[in-house]
Jmol script that loads the backbone (N, CA, C; Angstrom):
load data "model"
ATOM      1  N   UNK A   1       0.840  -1.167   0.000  1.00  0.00           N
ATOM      2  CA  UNK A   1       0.000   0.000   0.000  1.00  0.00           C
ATOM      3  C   UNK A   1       0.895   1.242   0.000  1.00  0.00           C
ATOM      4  N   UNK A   2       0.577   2.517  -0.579  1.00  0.00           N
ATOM      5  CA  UNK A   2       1.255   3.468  -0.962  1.00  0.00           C
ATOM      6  C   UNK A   2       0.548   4.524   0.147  1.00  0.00           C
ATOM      7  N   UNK A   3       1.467   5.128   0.386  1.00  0.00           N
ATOM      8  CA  UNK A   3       0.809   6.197   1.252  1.00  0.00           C
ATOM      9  C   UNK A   3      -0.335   7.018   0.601  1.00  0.00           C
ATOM     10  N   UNK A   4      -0.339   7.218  -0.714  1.00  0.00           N
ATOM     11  CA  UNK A   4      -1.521   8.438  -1.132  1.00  0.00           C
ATOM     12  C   UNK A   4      -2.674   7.003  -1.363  1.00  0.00           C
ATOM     13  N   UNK A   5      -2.114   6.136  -0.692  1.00  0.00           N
ATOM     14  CA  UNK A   5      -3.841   5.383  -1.257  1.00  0.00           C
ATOM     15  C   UNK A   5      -4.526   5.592   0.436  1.00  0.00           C
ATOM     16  N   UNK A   6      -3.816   6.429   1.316  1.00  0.00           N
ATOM     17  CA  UNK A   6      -4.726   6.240   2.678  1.00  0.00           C
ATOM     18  C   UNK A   6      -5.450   7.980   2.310  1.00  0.00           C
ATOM     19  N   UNK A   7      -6.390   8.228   2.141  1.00  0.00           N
ATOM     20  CA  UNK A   7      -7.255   8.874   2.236  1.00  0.00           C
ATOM     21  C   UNK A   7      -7.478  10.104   3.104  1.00  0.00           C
ATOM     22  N   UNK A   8      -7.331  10.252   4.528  1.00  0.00           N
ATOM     23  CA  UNK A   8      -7.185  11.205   5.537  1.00  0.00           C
ATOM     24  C   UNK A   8      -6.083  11.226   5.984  1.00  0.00           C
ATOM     25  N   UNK A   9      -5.857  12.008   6.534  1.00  0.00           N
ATOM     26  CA  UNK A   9      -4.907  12.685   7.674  1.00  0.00           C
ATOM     27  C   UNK A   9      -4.277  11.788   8.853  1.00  0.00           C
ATOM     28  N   UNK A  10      -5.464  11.528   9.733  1.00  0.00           N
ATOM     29  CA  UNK A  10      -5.273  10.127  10.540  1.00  0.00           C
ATOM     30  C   UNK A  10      -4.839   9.461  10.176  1.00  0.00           C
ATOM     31  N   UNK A  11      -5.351   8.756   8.972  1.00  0.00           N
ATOM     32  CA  UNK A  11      -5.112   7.152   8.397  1.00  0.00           C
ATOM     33  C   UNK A  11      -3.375   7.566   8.060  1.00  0.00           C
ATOM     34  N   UNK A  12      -3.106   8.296   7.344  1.00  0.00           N
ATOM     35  CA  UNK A  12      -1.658   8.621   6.862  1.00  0.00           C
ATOM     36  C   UNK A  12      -0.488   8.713   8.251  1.00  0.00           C
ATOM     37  N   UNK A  13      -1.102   9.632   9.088  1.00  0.00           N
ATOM     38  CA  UNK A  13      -0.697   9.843  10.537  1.00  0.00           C
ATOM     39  C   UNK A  13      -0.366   8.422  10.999  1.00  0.00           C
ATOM     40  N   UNK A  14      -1.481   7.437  11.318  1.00  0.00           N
ATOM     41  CA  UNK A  14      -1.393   6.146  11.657  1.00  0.00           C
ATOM     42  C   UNK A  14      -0.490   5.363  11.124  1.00  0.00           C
ATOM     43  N   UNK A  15      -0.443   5.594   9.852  1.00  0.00           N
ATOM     44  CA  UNK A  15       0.503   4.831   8.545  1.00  0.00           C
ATOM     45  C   UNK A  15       2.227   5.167   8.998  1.00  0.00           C
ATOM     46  N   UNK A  16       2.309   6.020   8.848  1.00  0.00           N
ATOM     47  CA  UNK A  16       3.508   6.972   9.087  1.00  0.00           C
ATOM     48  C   UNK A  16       4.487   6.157  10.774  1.00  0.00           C
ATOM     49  N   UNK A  17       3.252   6.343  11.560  1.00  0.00           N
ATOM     50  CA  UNK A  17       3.375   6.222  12.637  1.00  0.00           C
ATOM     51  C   UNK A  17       3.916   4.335  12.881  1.00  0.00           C
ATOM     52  N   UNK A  18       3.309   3.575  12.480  1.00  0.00           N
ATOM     53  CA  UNK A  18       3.363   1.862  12.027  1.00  0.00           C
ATOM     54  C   UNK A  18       4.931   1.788  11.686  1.00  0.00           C
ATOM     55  N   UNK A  19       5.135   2.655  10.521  1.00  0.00           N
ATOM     56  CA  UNK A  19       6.337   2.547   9.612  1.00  0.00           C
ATOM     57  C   UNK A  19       7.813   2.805  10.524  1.00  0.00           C
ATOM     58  N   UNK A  20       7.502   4.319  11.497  1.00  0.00           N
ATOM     59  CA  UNK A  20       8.636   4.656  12.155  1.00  0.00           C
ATOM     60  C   UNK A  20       8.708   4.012  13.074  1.00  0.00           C
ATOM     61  N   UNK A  21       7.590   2.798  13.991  1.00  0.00           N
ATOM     62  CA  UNK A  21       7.902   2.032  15.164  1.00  0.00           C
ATOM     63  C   UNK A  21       8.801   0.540  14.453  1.00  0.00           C
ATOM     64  N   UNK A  22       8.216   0.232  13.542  1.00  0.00           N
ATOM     65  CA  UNK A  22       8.796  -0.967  12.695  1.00  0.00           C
ATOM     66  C   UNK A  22      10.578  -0.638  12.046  1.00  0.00           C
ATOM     67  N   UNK A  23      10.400   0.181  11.392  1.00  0.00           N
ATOM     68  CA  UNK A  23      11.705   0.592  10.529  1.00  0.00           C
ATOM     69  C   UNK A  23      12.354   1.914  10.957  1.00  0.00           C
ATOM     70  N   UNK A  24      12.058   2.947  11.653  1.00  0.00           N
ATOM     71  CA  UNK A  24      12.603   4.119  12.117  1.00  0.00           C
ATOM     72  C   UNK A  24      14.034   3.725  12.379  1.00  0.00           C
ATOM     73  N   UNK A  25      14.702   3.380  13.036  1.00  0.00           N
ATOM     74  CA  UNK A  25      15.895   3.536  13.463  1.00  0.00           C
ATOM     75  C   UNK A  25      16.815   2.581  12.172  1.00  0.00           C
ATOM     76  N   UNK A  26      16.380   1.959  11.666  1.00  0.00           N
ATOM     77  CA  UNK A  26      16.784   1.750  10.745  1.00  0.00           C
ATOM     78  C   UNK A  26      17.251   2.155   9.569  1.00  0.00           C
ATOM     79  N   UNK A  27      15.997   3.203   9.229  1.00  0.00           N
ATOM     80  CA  UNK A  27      15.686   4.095   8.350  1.00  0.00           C
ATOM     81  C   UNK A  27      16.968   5.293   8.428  1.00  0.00           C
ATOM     82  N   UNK A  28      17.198   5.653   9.632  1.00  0.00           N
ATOM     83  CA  UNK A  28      17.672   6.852  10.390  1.00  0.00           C
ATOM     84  C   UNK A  28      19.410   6.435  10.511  1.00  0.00           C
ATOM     85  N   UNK A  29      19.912   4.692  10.580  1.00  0.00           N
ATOM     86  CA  UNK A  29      21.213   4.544  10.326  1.00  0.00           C
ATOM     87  C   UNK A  29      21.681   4.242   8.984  1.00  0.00           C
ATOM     88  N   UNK A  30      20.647   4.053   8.051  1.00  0.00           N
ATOM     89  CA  UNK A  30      20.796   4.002   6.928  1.00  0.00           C
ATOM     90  C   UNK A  30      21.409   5.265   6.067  1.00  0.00           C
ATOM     91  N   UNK A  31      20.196   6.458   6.661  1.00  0.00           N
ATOM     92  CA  UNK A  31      20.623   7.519   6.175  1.00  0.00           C
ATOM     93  C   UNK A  31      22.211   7.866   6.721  1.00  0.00           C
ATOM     94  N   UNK A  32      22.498   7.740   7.780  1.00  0.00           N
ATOM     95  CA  UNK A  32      23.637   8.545   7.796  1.00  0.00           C
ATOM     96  C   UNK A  32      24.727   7.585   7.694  1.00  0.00           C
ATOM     97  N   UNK A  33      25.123   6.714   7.518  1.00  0.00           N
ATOM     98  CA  UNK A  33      25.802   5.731   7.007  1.00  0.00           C
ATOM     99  C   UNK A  33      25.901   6.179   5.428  1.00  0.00           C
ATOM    100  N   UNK A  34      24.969   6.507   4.901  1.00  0.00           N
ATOM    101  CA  UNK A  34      24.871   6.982   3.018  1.00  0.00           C
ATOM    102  C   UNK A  34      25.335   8.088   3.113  1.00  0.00           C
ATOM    103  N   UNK A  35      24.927   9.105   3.719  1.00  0.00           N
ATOM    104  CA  UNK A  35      25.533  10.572   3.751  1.00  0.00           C
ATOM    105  C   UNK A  35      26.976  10.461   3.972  1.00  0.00           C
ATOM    106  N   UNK A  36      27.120   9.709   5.063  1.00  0.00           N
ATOM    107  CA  UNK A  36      29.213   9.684   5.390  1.00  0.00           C
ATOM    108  C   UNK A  36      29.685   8.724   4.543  1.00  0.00           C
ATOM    109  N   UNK A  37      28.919   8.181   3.497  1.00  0.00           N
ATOM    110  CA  UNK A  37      29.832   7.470   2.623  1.00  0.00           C
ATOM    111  C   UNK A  37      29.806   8.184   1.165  1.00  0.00           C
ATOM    112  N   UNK A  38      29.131   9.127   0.875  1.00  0.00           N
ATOM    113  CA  UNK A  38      29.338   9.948  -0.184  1.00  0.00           C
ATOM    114  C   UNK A  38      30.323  10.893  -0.649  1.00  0.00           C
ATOM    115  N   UNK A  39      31.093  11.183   0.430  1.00  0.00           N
ATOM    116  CA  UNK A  39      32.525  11.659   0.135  1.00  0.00           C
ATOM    117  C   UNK A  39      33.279  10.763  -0.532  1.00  0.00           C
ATOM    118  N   UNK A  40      33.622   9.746  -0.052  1.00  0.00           N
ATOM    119  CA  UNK A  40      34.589   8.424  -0.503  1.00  0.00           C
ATOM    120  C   UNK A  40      33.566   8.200  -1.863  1.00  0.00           C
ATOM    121  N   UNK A  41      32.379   7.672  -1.893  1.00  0.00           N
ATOM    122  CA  UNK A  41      31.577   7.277  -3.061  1.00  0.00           C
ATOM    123  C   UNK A  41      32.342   8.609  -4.256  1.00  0.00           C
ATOM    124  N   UNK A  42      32.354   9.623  -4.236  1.00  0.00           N
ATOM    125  CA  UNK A  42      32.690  10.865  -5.404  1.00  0.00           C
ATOM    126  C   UNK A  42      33.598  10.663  -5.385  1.00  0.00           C
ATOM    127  N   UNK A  43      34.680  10.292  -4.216  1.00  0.00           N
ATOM    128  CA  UNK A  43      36.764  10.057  -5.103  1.00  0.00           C
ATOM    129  C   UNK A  43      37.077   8.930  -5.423  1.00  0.00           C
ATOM    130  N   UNK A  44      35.861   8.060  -5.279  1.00  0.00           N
ATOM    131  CA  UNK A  44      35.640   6.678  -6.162  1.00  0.00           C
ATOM    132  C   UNK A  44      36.706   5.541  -5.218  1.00  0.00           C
ATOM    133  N   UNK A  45      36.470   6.210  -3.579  1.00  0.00           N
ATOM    134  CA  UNK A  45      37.143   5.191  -3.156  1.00  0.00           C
ATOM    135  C   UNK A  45      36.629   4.934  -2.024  1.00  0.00           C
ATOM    136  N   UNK A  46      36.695   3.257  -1.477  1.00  0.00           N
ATOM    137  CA  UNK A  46      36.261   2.717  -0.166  1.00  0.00           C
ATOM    138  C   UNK A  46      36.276   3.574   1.438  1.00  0.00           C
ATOM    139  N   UNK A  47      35.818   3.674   2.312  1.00  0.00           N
ATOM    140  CA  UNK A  47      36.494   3.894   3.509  1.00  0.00           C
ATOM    141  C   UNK A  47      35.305   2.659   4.313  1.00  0.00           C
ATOM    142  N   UNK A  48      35.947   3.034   5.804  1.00  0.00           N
ATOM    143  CA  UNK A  48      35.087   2.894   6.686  1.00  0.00           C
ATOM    144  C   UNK A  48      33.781   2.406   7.153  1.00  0.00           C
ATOM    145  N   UNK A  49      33.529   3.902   6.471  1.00  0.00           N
ATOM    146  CA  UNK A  49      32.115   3.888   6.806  1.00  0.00           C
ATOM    147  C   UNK A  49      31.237   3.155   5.563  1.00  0.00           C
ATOM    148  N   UNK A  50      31.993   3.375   4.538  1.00  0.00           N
ATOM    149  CA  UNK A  50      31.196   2.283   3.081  1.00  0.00           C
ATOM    150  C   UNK A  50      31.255   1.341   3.800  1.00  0.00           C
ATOM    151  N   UNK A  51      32.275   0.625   4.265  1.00  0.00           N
ATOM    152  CA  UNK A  51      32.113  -0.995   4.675  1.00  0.00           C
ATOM    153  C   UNK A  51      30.932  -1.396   5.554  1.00  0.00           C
ATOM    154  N   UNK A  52      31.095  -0.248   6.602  1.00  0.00           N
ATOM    155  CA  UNK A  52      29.754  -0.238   7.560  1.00  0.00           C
ATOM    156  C   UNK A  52      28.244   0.037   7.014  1.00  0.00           C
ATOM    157  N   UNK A  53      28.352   0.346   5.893  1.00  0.00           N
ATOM    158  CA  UNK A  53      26.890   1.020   5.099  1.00  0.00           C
ATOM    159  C   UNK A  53      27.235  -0.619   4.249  1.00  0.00           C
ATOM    160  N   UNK A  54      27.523  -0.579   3.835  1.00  0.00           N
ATOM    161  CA  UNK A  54      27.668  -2.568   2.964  1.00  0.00           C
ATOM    162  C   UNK A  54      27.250  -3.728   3.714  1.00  0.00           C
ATOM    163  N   UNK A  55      27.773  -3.636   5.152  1.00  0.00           N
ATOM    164  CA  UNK A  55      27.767  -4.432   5.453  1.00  0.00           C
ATOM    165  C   UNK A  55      26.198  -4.677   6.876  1.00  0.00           C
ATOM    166  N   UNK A  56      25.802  -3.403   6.946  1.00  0.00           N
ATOM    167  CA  UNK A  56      24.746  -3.045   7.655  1.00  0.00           C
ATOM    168  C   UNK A  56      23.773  -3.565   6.722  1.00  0.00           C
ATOM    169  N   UNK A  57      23.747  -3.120   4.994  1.00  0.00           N
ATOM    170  CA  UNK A  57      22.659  -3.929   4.297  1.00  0.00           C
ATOM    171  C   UNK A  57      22.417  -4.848   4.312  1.00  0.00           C
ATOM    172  N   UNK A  58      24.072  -5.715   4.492  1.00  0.00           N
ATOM    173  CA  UNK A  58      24.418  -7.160   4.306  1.00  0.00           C
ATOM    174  C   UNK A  58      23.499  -7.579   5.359  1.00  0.00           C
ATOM    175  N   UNK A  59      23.343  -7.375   6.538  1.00  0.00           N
ATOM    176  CA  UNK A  59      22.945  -8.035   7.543  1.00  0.00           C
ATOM    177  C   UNK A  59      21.798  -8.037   8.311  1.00  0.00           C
ATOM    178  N   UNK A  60      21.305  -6.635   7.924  1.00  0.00           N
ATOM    179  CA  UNK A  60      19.521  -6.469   8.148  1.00  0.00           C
ATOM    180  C   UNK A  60      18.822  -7.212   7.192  1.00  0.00           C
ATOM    181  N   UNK A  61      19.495  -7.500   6.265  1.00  0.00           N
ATOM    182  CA  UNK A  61      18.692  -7.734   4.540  1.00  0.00           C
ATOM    183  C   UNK A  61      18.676  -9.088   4.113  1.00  0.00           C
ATOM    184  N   UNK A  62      19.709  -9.469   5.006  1.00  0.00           N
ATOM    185  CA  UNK A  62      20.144 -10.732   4.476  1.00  0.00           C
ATOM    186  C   UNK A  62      21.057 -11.088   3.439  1.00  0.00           C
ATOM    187  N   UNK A  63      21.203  -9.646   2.382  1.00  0.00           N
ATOM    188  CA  UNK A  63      21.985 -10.027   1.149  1.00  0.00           C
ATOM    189  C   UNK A  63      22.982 -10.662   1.166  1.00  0.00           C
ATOM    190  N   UNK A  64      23.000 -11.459   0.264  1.00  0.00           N
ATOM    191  CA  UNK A  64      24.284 -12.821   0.063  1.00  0.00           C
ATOM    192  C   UNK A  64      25.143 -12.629  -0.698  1.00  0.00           C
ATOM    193  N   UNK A  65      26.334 -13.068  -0.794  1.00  0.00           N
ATOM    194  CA  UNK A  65      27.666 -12.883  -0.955  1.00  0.00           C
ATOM    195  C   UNK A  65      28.592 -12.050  -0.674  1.00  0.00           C
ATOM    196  N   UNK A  66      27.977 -11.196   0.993  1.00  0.00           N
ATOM    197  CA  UNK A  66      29.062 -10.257   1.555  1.00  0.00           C
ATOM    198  C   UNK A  66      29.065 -11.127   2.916  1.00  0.00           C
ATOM    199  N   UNK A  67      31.021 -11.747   3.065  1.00  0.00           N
ATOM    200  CA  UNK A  67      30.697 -12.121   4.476  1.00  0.00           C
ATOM    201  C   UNK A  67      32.031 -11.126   5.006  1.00  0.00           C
ATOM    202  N   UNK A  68      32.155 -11.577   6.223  1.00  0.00           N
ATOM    203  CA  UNK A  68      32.933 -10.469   6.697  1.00  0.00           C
ATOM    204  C   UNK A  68      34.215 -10.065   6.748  1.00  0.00           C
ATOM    205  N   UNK A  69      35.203 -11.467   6.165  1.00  0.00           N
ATOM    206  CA  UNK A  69      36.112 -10.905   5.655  1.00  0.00           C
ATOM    207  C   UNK A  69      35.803 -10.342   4.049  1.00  0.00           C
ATOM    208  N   UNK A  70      34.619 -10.195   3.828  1.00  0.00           N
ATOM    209  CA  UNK A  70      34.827  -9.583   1.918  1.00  0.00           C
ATOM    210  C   UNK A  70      34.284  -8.492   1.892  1.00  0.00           C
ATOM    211  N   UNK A  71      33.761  -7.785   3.838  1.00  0.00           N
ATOM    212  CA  UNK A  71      33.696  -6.665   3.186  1.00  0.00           C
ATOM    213  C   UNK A  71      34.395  -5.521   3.060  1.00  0.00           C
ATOM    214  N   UNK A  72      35.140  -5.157   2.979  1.00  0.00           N
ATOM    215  CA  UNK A  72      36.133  -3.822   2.298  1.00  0.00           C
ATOM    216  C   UNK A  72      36.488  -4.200   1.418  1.00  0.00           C
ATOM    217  N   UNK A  73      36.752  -5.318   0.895  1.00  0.00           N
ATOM    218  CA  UNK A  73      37.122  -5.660  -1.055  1.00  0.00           C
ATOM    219  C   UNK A  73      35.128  -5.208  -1.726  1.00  0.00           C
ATOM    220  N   UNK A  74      33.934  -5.745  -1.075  1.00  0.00           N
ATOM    221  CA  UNK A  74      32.774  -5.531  -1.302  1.00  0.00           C
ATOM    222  C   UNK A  74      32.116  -3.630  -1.727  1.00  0.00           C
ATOM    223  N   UNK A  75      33.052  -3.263  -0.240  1.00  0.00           N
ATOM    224  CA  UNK A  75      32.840  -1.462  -0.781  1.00  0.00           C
ATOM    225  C   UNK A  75      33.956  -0.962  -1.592  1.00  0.00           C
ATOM    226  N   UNK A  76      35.016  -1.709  -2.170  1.00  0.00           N
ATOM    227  CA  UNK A  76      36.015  -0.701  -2.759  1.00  0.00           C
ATOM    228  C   UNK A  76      35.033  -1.435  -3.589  1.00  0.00           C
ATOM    229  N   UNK A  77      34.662  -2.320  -4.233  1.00  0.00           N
ATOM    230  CA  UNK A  77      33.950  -2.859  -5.824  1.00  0.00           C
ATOM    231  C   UNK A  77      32.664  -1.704  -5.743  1.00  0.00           C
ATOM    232  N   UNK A  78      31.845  -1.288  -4.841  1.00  0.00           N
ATOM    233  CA  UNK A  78      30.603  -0.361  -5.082  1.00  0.00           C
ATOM    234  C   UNK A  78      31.819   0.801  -5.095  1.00  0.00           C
ATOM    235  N   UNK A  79      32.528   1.483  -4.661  1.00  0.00           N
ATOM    236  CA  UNK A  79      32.840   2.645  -4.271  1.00  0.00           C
ATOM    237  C   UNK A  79      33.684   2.740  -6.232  1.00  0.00           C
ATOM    238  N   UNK A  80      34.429   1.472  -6.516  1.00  0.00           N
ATOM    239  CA  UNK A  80      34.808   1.776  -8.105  1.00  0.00           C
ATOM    240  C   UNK A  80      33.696   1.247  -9.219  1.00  0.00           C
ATOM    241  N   UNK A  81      32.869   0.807  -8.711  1.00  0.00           N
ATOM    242  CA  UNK A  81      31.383   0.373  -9.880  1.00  0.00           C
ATOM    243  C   UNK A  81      31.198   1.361 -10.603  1.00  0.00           C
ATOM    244  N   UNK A  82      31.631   2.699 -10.461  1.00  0.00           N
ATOM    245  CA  UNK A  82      30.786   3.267 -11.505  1.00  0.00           C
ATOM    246  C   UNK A  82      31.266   4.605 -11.384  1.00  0.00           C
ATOM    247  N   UNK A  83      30.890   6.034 -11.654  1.00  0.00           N
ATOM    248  CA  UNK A  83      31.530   7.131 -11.614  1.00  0.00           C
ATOM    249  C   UNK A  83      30.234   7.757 -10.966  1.00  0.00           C
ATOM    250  N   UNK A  84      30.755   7.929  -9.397  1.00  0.00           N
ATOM    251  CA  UNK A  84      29.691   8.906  -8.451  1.00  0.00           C
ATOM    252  C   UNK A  84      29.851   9.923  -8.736  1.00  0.00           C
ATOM    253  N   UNK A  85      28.611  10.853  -8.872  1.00  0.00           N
ATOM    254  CA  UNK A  85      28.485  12.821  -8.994  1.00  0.00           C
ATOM    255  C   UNK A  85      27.961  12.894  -7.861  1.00  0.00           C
ATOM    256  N   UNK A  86      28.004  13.925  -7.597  1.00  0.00           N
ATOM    257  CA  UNK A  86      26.963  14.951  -6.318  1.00  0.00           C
ATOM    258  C   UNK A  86      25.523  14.722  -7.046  1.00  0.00           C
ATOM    259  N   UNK A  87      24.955  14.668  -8.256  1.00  0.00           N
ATOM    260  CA  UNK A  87      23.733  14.684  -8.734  1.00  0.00           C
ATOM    261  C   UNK A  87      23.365  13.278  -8.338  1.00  0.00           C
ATOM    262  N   UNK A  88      23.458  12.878  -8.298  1.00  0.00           N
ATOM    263  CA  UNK A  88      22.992  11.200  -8.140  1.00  0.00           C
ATOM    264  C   UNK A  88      22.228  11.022  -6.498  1.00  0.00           C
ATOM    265  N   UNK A  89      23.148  12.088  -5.779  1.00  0.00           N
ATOM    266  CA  UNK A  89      22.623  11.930  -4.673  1.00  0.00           C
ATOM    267  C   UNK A  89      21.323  13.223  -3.997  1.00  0.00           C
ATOM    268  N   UNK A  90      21.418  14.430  -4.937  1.00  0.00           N
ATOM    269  CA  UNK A  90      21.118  15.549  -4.164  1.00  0.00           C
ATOM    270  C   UNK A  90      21.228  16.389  -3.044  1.00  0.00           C
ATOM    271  N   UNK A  91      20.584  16.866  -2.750  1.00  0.00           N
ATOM    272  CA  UNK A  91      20.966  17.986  -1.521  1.00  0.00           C
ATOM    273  C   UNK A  91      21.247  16.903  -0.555  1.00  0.00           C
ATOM    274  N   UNK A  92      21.783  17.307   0.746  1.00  0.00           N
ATOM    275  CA  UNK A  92      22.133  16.568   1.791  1.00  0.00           C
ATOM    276  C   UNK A  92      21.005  17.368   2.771  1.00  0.00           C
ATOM    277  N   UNK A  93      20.141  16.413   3.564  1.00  0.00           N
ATOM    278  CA  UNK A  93      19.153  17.580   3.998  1.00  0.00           C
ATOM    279  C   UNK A  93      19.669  16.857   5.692  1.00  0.00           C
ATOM    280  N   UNK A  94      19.077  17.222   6.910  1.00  0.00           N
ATOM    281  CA  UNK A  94      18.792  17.438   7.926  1.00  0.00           C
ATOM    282  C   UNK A  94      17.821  16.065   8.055  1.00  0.00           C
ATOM    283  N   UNK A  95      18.097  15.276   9.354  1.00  0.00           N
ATOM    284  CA  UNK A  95      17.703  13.835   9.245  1.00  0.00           C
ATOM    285  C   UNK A  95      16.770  14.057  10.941  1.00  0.00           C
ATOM    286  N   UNK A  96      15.489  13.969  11.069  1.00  0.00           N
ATOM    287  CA  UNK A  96      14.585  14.182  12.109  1.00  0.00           C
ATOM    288  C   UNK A  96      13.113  14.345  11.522  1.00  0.00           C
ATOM    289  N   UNK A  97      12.480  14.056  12.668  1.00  0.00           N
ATOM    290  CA  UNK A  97      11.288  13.963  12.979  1.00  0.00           C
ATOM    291  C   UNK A  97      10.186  15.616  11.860  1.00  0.00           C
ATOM    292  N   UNK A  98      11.169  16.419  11.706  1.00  0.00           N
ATOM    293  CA  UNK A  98      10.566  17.855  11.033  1.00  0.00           C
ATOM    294  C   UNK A  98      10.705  17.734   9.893  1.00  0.00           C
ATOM    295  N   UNK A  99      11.602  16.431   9.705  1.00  0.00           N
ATOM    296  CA  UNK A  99      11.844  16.173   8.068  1.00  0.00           C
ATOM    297  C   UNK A  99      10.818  15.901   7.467  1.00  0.00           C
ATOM    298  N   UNK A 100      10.034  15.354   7.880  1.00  0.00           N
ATOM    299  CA  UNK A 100       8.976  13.933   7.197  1.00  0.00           C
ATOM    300  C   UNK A 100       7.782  14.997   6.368  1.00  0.00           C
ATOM    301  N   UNK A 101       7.953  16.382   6.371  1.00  0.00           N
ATOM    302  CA  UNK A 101       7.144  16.900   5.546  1.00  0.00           C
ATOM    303  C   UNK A 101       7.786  17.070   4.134  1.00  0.00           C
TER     304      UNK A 101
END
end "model"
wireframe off; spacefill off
backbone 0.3
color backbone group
């Protein structure tokens, strides 16, 4: 279900509300794990915190074929996959509760 298929205010409120008790903090290390890996992502090289953003997917998600010695060979392969811009990602905004409008 998509959020514009809930109808009122409440129902969306309620919706919203479901989503941030289930996935919120998740949601919230995701983001900043992506934000501190976008420096390294644009000089097209691994650090740290990529490994920790790789390997955080790896392990909430289940995704297969990152184990833990493969991951920093896993983020230098995303960090050289491809040629990162600043456009790809957009503005860097402010991560809280005032965001969600």
């Amino acid at each position: 279900m998509k959020l514009t298929d809930y109808r009122d205010s409440v129902e969306r409120a309620v919706a919203v509300s479901m989503f941030d008790a289930r996935f919120g903090e998740m949601e919230q290390v995701l983001w900043c794990l992506s934000v501190n890996s976008r420096p390294g992502l644009l000089a097209g090289e691994s650090s740290p915190v990529l490994e920790a953003l790789v390997w955080t997917v790896k392990s909430w998600w289940g995704v297969q074929g990152v184990r833990t010695e493969t991951k920093a060979q896993m983020a230098t392969a995303l960090a050289e996959s491809m040629t990162w811009s600043p456009d790809l990602f957009g503005p860097v905004k402010e991560y809280g509760p005032e965001r969600a409008g």
